[in-house]
Kinemage of the C-alpha trace (Angstrom):
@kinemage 1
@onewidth
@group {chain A} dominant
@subgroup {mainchain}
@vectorlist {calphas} color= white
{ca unk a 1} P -65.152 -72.850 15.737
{ca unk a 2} L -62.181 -71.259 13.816
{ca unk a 3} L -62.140 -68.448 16.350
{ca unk a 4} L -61.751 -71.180 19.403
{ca unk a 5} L -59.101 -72.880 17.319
{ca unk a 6} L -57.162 -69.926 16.454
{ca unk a 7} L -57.382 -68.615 20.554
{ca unk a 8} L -56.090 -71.802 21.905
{ca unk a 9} L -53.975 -71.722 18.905
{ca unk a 10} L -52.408 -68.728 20.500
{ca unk a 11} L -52.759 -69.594 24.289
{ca unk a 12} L -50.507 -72.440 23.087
{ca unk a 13} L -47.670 -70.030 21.670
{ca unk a 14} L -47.773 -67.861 24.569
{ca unk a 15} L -47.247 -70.446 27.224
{ca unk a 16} L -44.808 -72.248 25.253
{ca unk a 17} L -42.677 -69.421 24.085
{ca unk a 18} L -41.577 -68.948 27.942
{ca unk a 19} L -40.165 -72.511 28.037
{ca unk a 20} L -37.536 -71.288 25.118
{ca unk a 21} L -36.172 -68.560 27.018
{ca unk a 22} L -34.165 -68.181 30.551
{ca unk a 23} L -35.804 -65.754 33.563
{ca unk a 24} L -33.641 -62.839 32.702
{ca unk a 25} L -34.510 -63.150 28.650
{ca unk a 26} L -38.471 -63.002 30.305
{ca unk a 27} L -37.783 -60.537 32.860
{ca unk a 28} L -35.532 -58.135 30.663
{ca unk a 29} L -38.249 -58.177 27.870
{ca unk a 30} L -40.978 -57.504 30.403
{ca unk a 31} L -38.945 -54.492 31.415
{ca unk a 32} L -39.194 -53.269 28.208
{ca unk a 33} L -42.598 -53.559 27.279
{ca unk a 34} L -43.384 -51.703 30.582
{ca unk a 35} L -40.762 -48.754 29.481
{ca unk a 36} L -42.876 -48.678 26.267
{ca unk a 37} L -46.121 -48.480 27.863
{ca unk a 38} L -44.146 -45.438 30.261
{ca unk a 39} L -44.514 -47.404 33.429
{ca unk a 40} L -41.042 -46.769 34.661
{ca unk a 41} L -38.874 -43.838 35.103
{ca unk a 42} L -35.469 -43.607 32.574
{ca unk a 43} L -32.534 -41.317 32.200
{ca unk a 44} L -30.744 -40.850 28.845
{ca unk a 45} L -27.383 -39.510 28.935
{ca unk a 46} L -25.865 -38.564 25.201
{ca unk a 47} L -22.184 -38.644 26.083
{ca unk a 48} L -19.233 -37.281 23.440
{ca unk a 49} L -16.386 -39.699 23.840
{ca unk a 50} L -13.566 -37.016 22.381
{ca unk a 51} L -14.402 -34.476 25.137
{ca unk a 52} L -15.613 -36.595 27.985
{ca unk a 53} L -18.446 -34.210 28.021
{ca unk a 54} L -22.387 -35.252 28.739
{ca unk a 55} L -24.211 -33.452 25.860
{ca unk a 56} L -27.920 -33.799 26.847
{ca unk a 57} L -29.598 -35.677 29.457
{ca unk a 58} L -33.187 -36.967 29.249
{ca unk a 59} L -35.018 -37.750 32.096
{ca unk a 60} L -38.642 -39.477 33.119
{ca unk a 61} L -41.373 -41.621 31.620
{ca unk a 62} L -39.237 -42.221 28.770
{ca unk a 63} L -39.327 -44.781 25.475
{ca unk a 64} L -36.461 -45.435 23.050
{ca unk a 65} L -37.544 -45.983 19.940
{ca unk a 66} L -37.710 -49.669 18.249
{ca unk a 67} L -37.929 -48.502 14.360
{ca unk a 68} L -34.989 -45.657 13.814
{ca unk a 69} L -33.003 -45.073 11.052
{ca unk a 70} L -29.118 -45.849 11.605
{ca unk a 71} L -27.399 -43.567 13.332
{ca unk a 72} L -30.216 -41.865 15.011
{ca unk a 73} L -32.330 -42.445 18.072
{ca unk a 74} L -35.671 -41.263 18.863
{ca unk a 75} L -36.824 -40.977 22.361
{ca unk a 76} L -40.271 -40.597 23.374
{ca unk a 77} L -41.728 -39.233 26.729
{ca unk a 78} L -44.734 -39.206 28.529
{ca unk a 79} L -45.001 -35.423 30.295
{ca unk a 80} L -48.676 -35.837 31.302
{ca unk a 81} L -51.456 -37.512 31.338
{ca unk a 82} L -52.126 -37.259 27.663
{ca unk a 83} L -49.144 -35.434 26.482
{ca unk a 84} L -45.903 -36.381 25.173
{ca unk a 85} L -42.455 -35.274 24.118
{ca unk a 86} L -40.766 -36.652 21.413
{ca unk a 87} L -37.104 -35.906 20.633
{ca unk a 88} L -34.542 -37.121 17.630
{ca unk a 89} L -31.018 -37.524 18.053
{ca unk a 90} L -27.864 -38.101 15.714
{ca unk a 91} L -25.066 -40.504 16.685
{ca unk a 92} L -21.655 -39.890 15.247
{ca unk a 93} L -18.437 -41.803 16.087
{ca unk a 94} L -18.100 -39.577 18.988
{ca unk a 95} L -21.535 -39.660 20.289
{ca unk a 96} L -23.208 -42.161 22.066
{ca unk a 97} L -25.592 -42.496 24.403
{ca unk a 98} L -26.580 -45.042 27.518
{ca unk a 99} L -30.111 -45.642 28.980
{ca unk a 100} L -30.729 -45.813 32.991
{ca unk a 101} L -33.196 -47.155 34.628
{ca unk a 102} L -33.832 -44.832 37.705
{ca unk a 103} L -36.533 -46.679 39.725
{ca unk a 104} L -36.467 -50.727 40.279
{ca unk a 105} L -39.593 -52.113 38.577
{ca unk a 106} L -41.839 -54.966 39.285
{ca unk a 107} L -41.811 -57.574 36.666
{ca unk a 108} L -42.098 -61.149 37.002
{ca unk a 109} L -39.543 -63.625 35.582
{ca unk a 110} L -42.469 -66.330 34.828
{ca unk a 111} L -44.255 -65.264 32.294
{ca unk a 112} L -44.975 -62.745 29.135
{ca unk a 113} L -46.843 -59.769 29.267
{ca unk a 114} L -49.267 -58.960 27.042
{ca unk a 115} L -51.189 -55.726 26.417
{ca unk a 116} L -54.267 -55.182 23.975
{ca unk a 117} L -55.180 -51.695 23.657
{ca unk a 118} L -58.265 -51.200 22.104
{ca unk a 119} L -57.718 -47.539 20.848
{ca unk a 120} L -54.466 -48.761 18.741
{ca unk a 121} L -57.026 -51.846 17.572
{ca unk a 122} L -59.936 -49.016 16.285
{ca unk a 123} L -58.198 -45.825 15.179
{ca unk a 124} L -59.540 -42.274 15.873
{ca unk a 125} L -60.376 -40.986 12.899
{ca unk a 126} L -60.249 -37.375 12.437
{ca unk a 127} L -61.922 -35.594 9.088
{ca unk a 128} L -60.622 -32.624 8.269
């Protein structure tokens, strides 16, 4: 019984949680959670505003990170089917960076996305 209550506990937050929030709040965080999951194609330009010069450019299935320490990004990208870059990056006064979304993506404006993935849920355990 608690396990019915606590599901339509939470069919109740998801449906009402889009009510709070305007269609480009939905569709920009559904944009995001589909970068994350390396659904859609990105280009990160580091740019140093003293020299007007690009630095580094990063390009392809790419996520920023959500958890960085200030003044640093972390940018994550899928190169194949099960392999992935990972690259960190210092910001100084002088350096920033923008994000570009290459490729329009299909998201809808209506409602949340959500994603359970099992393998995050039970972890792979290795002994060594």
């Amino acid at each position: 019984m608690r396990k019915i209550i606590s599901a339509l506990a939470f069919m109740l937050l998801v449906t009402a949680l889009p009510g709070c929030s305007n269609d480009a709040d939905v569709a920009s965080h559904n944009l995001s959670k589909a970068a994350d999951n390396f659904e859609i194609t990105r280009r990160v330009v580091f740019y140093n505003g003293i020299t007007g010069d690009y630095m580094l450019s990063i390009e392809g299935l790419c996520s920023l990170g959500n958890n960085d320490k200030s003044r640093e990004v972390s940018i994550t990208c899928k190169t194949g089917p099960n392999s992935y870059k990972k690259h960190f990056l210092g910001l100084s006064d002088n350096v920033t960076y923008f994000v570009e979304q290459i490729d329009a993506a299909n998201v809808s404006a209506y409602h949340y996305q959500v994603i359970f993935k099992p393998s995050v849920i039970v972890p792979d355990i290795t002994i060594k």
